[in-house]
C-alpha positions, 0 to 999 in steps of 0.5 A: 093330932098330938103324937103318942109317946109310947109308940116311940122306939128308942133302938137296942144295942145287940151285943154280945156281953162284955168287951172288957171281960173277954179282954180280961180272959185274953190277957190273962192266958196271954191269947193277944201276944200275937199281937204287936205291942201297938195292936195290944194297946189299940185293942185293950183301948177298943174294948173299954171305950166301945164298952163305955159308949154302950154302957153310957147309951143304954143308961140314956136309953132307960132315962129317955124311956122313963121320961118319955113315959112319964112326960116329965122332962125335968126329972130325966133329961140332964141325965139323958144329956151327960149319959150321952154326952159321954157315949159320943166322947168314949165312941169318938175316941174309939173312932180315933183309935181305930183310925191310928190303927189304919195309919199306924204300919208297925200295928197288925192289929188289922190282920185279925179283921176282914177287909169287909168290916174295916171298910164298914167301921171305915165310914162312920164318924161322930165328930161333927156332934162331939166337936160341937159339944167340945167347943160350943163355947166357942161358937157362943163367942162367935156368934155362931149358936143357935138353939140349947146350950147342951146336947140336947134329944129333939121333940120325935125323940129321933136325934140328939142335936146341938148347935144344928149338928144332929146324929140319930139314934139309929145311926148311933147305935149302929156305929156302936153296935159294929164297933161292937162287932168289929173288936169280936171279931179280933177275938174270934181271930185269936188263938184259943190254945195256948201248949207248951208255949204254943199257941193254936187256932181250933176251928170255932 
């Protein structure tokens, strides 16, 4: 029996507005000079490319829900295919980012974060599907492709895949949706008055 395509969920991101918007707050009334210059520049950076992955999912989401909809492939899927390509690029340099941070000892952008969520963040990687898409020219070359040439979403509409190097859509938006947290969370450590020069953590 051939499946219903609407019964299929492509799943949300919850987050809570805008990274980059917040930031913006921050840097103005200067709330983020307790970082150090590195953290300063992890966490603007963390904030614009985890807003971009979010942003570029959401977009390939409508796309794939249109199409999934109306049954018409050709007129949604390259847009699906570079609105994800992009979210997998901007959440993999966030990934890195973050790990420079766990290297990097002249940061203190991590004393704004529990352990616990550093250890959650810690695990997640989308660097076997963004290599791929990186270097699929390279496995051309080498004989080492199989199936489409492109980032592509497989018939459940339950991953993207290419060349066999597959993420789902659960996990991808899980990975952005506490990386998501994960940047809130250095906000909500931050200090939210600012006196005579001095800066004070008023319970929340």
């Amino acid at each position: 029996m051939e499946r219903k395509n609407t019964n299929i969920e492509i799943p949300d991101i919850n987050r809570d507005g805008s990274l980059i918007k917040r930031l913006m707050i921050v840097v103005l009334v200067g709330f983020d000079s307790v970082l150090d210059k590195e953290g300063r520049l992890y966490f603007r950076l963390l904030c614009r490319l985890i807003d971009k992955a979010a942003d570029e999912y959401l977009t390939a989401r409508e796309y794939i829900m249109e199409e999934i909809k109306t049954k018409d492939k050709l007129a949604y899927r390259f847009s699906v295919i570079d609105h994800l390509e992009n979210c997998i690029n901007a959440i993999n340099r966030a990934i890195k980012t973050f790990t420079c941070s766990l290297s990097e000892k002249r940061s203190n952008i991590l004393n704004f974060v529990s352990t616990e969520t550093v250890s959650r963040v810690k695990e997640y990687s989308v660097s076997n599907v963004r290599n791929r898409i990186e270097h699929i020219n390279e496995d051309i070359l080498g004989n080492k492709f199989e199936g489409f040439v492109f980032l592509d979403v497989n018939e459940d509409y339950s991953q993207i895949c290419i060349n066999n190097k597959c993420l789902s859509f659960v996990d991808l938006a899980s990975i952005i949706e506490n990386y998501h947290n994960f940047v809130l969370e250095i906000f909500n450590n931050l200090p939210n008055r600012c006196e005579k020069g001095i800066y004070y953590y008023d319970k929340k």
